[in-house]
Each structure stands twice: as C-alpha cells, then as structure tokens.
C-alpha positions as CSV (number, residue, x, y, z in Angstrom):
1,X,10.6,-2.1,15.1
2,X,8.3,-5.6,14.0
3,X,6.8,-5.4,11.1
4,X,2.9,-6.2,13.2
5,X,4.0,-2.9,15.7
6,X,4.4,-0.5,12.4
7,X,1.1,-2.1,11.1
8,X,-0.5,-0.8,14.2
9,X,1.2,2.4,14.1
10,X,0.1,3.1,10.3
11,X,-3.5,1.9,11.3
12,X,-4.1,3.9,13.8
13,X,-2.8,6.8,11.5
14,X,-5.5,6.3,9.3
15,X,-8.3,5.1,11.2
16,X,-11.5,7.2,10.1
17,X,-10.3,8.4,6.9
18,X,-12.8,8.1,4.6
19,X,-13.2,5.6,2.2
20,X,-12.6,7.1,-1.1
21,X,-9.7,9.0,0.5
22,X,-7.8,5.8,1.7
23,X,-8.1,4.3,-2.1
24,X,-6.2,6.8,-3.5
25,X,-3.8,6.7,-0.7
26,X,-3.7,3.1,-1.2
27,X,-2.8,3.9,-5.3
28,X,-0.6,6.1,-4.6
29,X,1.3,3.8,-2.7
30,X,1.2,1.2,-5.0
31,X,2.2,3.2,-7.8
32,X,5.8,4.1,-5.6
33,X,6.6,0.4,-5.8
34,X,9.4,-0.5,-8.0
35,X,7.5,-3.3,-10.2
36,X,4.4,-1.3,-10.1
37,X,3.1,-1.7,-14.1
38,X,5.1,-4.7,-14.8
39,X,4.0,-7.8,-16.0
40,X,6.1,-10.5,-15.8
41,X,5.6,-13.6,-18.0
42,X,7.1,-16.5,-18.2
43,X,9.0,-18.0,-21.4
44,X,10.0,-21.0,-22.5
C-alpha cells in the first residue's frame, strides 16, 4: 500500500480524538523509534 493511502487510513483512525489524547499517542510513538533519545554529534 503507498505510504499517502496508509496516511489516510491512520487519519481517519484518529479523527476526533482529543487533543491531549493524541500527544501522548504521538510520544508513545516516538519513544518506539530506534534512535529515540540519541543525540548524535558530529566530531572532528
């Protein structure tokens, strides 16, 4: 499936949630990402 059709279909999954509700989803998913925390700095 294109990535803009499973946009929709995710949107439409959490159209009226509330506000509050959809930032903490948002963290959560966020927080499942592999480099979520790290900082990456470059050295020379």
């Amino acid at each position: 499936m294109p990535v803009p059709e499973i946009l929709k279909d995710e949107y439409r999954g959490l159209r009226g949630m509330p506000e509050v509700e959809a930032k903490v989803e948002y963290v959560k998913r966020c927080r499942d990402l592999k480099t979520y925390g790290v900082t990456f700095f470059l050295v020379k």
